[in-house]
C-alpha positions, 0 to 999 in steps of 0.5 A: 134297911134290914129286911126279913122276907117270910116264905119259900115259893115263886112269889116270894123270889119275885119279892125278893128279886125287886126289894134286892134292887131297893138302894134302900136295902142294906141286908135281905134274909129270908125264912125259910127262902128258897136255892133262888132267894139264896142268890139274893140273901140270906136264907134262915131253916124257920117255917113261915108259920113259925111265928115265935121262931121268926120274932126271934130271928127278927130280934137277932137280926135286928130287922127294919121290916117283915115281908110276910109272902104266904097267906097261911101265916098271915090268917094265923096272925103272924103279924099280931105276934111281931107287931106288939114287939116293935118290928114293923110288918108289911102284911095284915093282923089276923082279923084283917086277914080274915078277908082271905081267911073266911069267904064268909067274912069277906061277903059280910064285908063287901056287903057292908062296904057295898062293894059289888060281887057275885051274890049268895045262894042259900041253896047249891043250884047249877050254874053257880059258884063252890067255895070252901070258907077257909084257906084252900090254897087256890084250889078251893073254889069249884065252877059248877056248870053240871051236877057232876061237877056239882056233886064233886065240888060239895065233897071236896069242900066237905072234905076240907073240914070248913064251911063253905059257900056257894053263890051266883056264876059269874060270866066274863074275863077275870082280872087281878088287882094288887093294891099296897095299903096302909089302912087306909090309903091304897097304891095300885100296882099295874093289873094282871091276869092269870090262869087258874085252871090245870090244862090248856083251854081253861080246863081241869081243876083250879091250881094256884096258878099255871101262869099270868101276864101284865098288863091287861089290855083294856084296863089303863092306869086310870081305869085301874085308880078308879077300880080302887077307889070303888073296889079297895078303898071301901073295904079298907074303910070297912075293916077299920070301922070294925077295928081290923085296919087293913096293912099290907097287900090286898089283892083283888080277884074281879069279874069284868062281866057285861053288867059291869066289875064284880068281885070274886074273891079278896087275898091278904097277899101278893098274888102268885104267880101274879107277882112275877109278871107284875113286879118287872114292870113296877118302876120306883123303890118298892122297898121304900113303898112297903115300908111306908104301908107298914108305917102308916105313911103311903099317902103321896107315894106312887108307883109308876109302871113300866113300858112293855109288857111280861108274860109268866109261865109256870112249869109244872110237876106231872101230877100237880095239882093233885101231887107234886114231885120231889127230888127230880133233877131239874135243867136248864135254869141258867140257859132260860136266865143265858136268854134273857128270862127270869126264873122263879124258883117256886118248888125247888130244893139242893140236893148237894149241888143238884138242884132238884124239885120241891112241890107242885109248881117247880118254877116260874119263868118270866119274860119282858117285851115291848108287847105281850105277844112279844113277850110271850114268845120269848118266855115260852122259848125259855121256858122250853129250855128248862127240864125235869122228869114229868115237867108239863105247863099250859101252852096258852098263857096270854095268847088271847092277849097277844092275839090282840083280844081286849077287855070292854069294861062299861 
């Protein structure tokens, strides 16, 4: 199978580090990629929201399969352009997007599905919730606790140019739920959790993500089956009585709160940096699984998880969220992978034969062990290898976990 991997960061290395494992995989190319993705195919200069340059590419090609990674082409309907063509596509038209696209469609959507979430507040008063409508990538949600923070939070969405909303705080421990989807049926792959916030102690602001771990003690297979049928599976009902049917990743964002699970929000996508811890552990041809989506086709397949655990660490420029940093040197890659790590190229660019960094977050470094703790330790020991001018991460990914601190879901 010939497949075309559309995107450039840390989630897309991972997808790429697993679909080249596939004995189904015949040739791996990928749009933009990325100096990691390169070791595992070919890569193509076409921005992933080039839509009229990847149908072409993909022509040329002669591809079996798009994978599209990030949300922004999805939302702009990268899918509704090369489905019409012929090529099938893992990832969702632009109208079943919109469940990412629009925090507003989505609270229209789970409301009609009676899926549970945070409820809507039709003024912004303290505690509660701040979220720009449109694409924010993962820094547009705003946790609100003090007027302050309150009054950052509305020019900061007004900034962005979208509407917004702003609904109930919800208190507890949040958990990610990736789930593949064909329209209609859903496959979980093993839960995660990961870390939003900038510093140590869950301060600062929201970032696409310092880091995650898989799995969630707490939260077996089983509670994992359940959560789908009462969390995904009507909303992929949903979307299809409106003519929307979801394909691709739908990727849930949940709550556990004493009161029960909650959804905070939907993605059309893979999670990042969710994706590198949880593609380690999935056991079985994903390859095949994601082409099955596409096709229609994925009732009757399953995805087993394997046993142990993964831990990511995101390593950071200095100044990310609010910038990143371009053309630092950046070390100590192939000693992290010398140890036994995986490392995800996230923001990174060849300078010659330099490799050197590219955006906000550089790389991800991913470690597997029996435990979390165990795996922890050895992610942060690889981590500790890599090195560039202003290189920072959190030093408290998965320790709650390691520390043997458990969900109680009722």
């Amino acid at each position: 199978m010939r497949v075309l991997l559309v995107g450039s960061g840390g989630r897309e290395h991972a997808l790429a580090w697993k679909l080249a494992q596939s004995p189904s995989l015949t040739e791996l190319h990928a749009a933009p990629g990325s100096p990691g993705i390169a070791r595992l195919g070919e890569c193509h200069p076409i921005r992933a929201e080039d839509a009229e340059g990847l149908l072409a590419l993909s022509h040329e090609l002669a591809v079996d399969l798009v994978v599209v990674g990030p949300e922004a082409p999805l939302v702009a309907g990268l899918a509704d352009v090369l489905r019409p063509a012929g090529i099938a596509v893992f990832g969702p038209s632009a109208a079943a997007a919109a469940i990412e696209g629009s925090k507003a469609f989505a609270k229209e959507v789970m409301t009609a599905a009676e899926v549970p979430t945070a409820a809507p507040l039709a003024v912004a008063r303290l505690p509660c919730v701040v979220k720009a409508d449109g694409l924010a990538a993962g820094k547009g949600v705003h946790v609100c606790r003090t007027q302050a923070e309150l009054d950052v939070a509305l020019r900061a969405v007004s900034a962005l140019g979208d509407a917004f909303v702003v609904e109930e705080l919800l208190e507890g421990q949040e958990v990610t739920l990736l789930a593949l989807c064909d329209g209609r049926a859903a496959v979980p792959l093993v839960p995660s959790q990961d870390f939003k916030r900038a510093y140590d102690g869950d301060e600062g602001p929201n970032t696409g993500g310092m880091g995650s771990y898989a799995p969630v003690p707490g939260l077996d297979s089983t509670q994992a089956a359940a959560l789908v049928e009462t969390i995904h599976e009507p909303v992929l009902a949903e979307l299809a009585r409106r003519g929307a049917p979801f394909i691709g990743l739908l990727n849930a964002g949940l709550m556990i709160t004493a009161d029960g699970v909650r959804v905070l929000e939907f993605n059309c996508r893979f999670g990042d940096p969710e994706t590198q811890s949880v593609l380690p552990l999935v056991e079985g041809d994903l390859l095949r699984a994601l082409a099955a989506a596409a096709a229609g086709e994925l009732e009757g397949v399953e995805l087993s998880t394997a046993p142990g655990a993964a831990v990511t660490v995101v390593v950071a420029a200095r100044g990310y969220p609010a910038e990143g940093d371009r053309g630092s040197e950046i070390t100590g890659v192939e000693a992290a992978e010398a140890a036994g790590a995986l490392v995800f190229h996230a923001g990174t660019a060849l300078q010659g034969e330099r490799l050197v960094t590219n955006g906000g977050r550089i790389v991800g470094v991913t470690a597997l062990g029996e435990t979390v703790a165990e795996a922890r330790a050895a992610a942060y020991g690889a981590a500790d290898l890599i090195e560039f001018d202003g290189a920072r991460r959190r030093d408290d990914i998965a320790l709650a976990a390691a520390e043997g601190q458990a969900l109680e879901i009722g």
